[in-house]
C-alpha positions in Angstrom: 9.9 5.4 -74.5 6.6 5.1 -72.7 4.3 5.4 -76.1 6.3 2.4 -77.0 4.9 -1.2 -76.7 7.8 -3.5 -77.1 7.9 -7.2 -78.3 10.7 -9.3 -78.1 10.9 -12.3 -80.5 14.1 -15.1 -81.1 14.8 -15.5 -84.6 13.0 -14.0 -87.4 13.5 -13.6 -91.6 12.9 -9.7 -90.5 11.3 -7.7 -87.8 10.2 -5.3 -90.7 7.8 -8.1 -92.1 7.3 -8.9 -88.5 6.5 -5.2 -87.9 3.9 -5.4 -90.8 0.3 -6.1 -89.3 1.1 -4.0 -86.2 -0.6 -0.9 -85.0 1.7 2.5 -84.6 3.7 2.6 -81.3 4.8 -1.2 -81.5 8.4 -2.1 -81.6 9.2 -5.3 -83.2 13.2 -6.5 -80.9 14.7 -9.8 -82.4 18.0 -11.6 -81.2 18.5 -12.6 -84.8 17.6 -12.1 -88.3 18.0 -14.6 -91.1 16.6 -12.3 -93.5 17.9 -8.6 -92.3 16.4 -5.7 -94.9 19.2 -3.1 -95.8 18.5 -0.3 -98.2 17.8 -1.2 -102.3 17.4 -4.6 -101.8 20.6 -5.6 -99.6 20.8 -7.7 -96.7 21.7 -7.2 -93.1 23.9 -9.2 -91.2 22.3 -9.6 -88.3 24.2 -12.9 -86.0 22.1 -14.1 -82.6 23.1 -11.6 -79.3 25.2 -9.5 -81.2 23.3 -6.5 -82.4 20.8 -4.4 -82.1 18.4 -5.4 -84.6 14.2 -3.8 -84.4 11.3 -2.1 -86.3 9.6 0.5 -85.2 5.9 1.7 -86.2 4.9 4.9 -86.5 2.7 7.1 -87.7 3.0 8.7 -91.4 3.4 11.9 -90.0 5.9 13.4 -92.4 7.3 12.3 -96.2 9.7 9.2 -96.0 13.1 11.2 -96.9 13.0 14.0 -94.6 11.5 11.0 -91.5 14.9 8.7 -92.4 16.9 12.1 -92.2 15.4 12.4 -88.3 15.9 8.7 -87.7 19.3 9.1 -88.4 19.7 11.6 -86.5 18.2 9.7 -83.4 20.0 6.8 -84.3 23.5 8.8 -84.0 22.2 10.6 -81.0 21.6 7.3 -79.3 24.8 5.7 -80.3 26.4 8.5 -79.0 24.9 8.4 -75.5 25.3 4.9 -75.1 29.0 4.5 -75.7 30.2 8.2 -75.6 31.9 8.0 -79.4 31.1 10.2 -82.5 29.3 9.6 -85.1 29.1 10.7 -88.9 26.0 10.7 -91.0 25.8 9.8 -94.6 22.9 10.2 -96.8 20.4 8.6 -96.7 20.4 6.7 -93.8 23.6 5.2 -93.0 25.9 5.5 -89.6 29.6 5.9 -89.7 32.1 5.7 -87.4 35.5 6.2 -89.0 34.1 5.6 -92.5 32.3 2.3 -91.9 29.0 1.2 -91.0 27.9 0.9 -87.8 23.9 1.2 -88.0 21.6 1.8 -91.1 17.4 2.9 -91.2 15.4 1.7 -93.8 12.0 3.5 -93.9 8.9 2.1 -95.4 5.5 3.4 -96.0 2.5 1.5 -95.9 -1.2 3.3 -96.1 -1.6 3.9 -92.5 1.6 4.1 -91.0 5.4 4.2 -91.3 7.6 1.1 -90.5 11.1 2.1 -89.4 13.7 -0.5 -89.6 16.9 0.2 -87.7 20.1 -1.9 -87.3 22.9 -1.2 -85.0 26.0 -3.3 -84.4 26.6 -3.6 -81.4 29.4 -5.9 -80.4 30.0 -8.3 -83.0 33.4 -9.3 -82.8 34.7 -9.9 -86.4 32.2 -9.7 -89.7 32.3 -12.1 -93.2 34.9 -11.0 -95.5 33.0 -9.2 -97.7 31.9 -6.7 -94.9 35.0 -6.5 -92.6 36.3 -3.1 -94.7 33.3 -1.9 -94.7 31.5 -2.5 -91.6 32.0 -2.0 -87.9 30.3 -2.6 -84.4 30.7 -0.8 -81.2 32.9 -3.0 -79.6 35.1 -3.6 -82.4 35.9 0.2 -82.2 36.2 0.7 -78.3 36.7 -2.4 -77.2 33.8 -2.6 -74.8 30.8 -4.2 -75.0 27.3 -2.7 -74.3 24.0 -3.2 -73.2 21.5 -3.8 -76.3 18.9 -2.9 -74.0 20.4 0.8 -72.6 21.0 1.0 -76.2 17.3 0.1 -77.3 15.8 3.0 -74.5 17.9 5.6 -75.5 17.1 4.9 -79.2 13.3 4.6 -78.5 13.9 8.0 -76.3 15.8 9.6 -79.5 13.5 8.6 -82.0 10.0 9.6 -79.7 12.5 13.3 -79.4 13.1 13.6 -83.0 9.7 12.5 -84.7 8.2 15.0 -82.5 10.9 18.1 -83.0 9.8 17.1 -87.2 6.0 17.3 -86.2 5.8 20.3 -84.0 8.4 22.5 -86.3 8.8 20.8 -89.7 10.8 19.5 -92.0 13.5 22.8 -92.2 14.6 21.9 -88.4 15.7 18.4 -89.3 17.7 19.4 -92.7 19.7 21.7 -90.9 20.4 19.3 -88.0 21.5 17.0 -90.2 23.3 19.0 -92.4 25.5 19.9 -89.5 25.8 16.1 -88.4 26.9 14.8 -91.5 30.7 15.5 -93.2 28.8 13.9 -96.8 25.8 17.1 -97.1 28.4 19.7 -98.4 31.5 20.1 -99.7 32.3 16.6 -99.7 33.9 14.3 -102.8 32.0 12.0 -103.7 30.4 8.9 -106.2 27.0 8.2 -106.7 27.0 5.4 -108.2 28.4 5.7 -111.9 29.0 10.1 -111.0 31.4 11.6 -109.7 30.8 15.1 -108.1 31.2 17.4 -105.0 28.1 17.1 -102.7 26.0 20.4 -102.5 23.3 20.5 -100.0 19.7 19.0 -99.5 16.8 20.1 -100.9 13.8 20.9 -99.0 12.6 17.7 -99.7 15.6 16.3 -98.2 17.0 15.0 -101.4 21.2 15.4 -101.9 22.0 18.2 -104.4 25.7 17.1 -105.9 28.1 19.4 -108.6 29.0 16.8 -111.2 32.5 17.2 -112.5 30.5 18.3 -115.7 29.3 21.2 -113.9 25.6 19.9 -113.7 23.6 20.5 -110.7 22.1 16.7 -110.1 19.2 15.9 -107.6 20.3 12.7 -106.0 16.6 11.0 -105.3 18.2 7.6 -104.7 21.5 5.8 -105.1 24.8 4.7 -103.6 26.8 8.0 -101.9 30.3 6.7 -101.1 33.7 9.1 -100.7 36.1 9.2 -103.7 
């Protein structure tokens, strides 16, 4: 956590385009979002004091699919530590616990460096109506609430561990790990969007290999993975 400069701001559309102009290392913290990024265009619902909601900078050390993969995986690991529940992965970059949401990473790449956009909730009470099946917080699940901030250190400490596991040994280290975090990487029923299919690994890439129920092979590059 020490490479880390931190800066905490109130309210803000997004800490990503906060995020944008600053040097690697830089960690953008905001008590609330009025314009949270999700993944393909969504938002984030991101309410004051409630979640944990920051951008990280980093350098463009490795391609964007394998570095969400290792985010992920730091994201989990740091959920994990902080309020001693498990954690599912699903590909790409989305956090379950019991089959809903509870943190997402949205990576973007920008010449000179990465910007790594992570959102956990932490302990909202209740979400809108079109998110209560879907989503979940920590303290919705356990019924305790937790500090953002033991939350933000062991986050910062996970993601410092897993950027550098991915630079010292590669890509190969983080596909396995998180093909043995995640219930969706094999064997696994799924839809992505319009096809239907029986998930079959990642690619070395770190792309989601999926048997259609036509018998195709399909390289999932992008696209909605949910269980059917």
């Amino acid at each position: 956590m020490d490479q880390f400069t931190i800066l905490r701001l109130d309210c803000v559309g997004s800490t990503m385009v906060e995020a944008q102009d600053k040097p690697p290392g830089t960690v953008i913290v905001a008590e609330e979002q009025t314009a949270g990024q999700g993944r393909m265009g969504r938002s984030w619902y991101s309410p004051r004091g409630a979640g944990l909601y920051c951008s990280i900078v980093l350098e463009p050390a490795q391609p964007a699919p394998v570095l969400t993969l290792a985010l992920g995986l730091a994201t989990k690991e740091a959920i994990e530590r902080t309020a001693s529940i498990g954690c599912d992965l699903r590909w790409p970059n989305d956090v379950l616990i019991a089959e809903r949401k509870v943190a997402g990473v949205l990576v973007q790449l920008q010449e000179d460096k990465v910007i790594a956009g992570i959102g956990i909730n932490v302990n909202h009470a209740r979400f809108p109506a079109e998110l209560a099946s879907l989503a979940t917080s920590l303290r919705l699940v356990t019924g305790v609430e937790y500090s953002r901030e033991l939350l933000l250190a062991n986050l910062l400490d996970s993601v410092e561990c897993y950027c550098e596991l991915l630079e010292s040994e590669g890509s190969a280290v983080i596909l396995r790990l998180f093909a043995q975090a995640s219930s969706y990487v094999s064997g696994r029923r799924v839809l992505v969007d319009e096809v239907a299919g029986v998930t079959d690994g990642l690619d070395p890439s770190g792309f989601l290999w999926i048997r259609a129920d036509n018998g195709r092979r399909l390289l999932v590059r992008a696209g909605n993975v949910r269980p059917r």
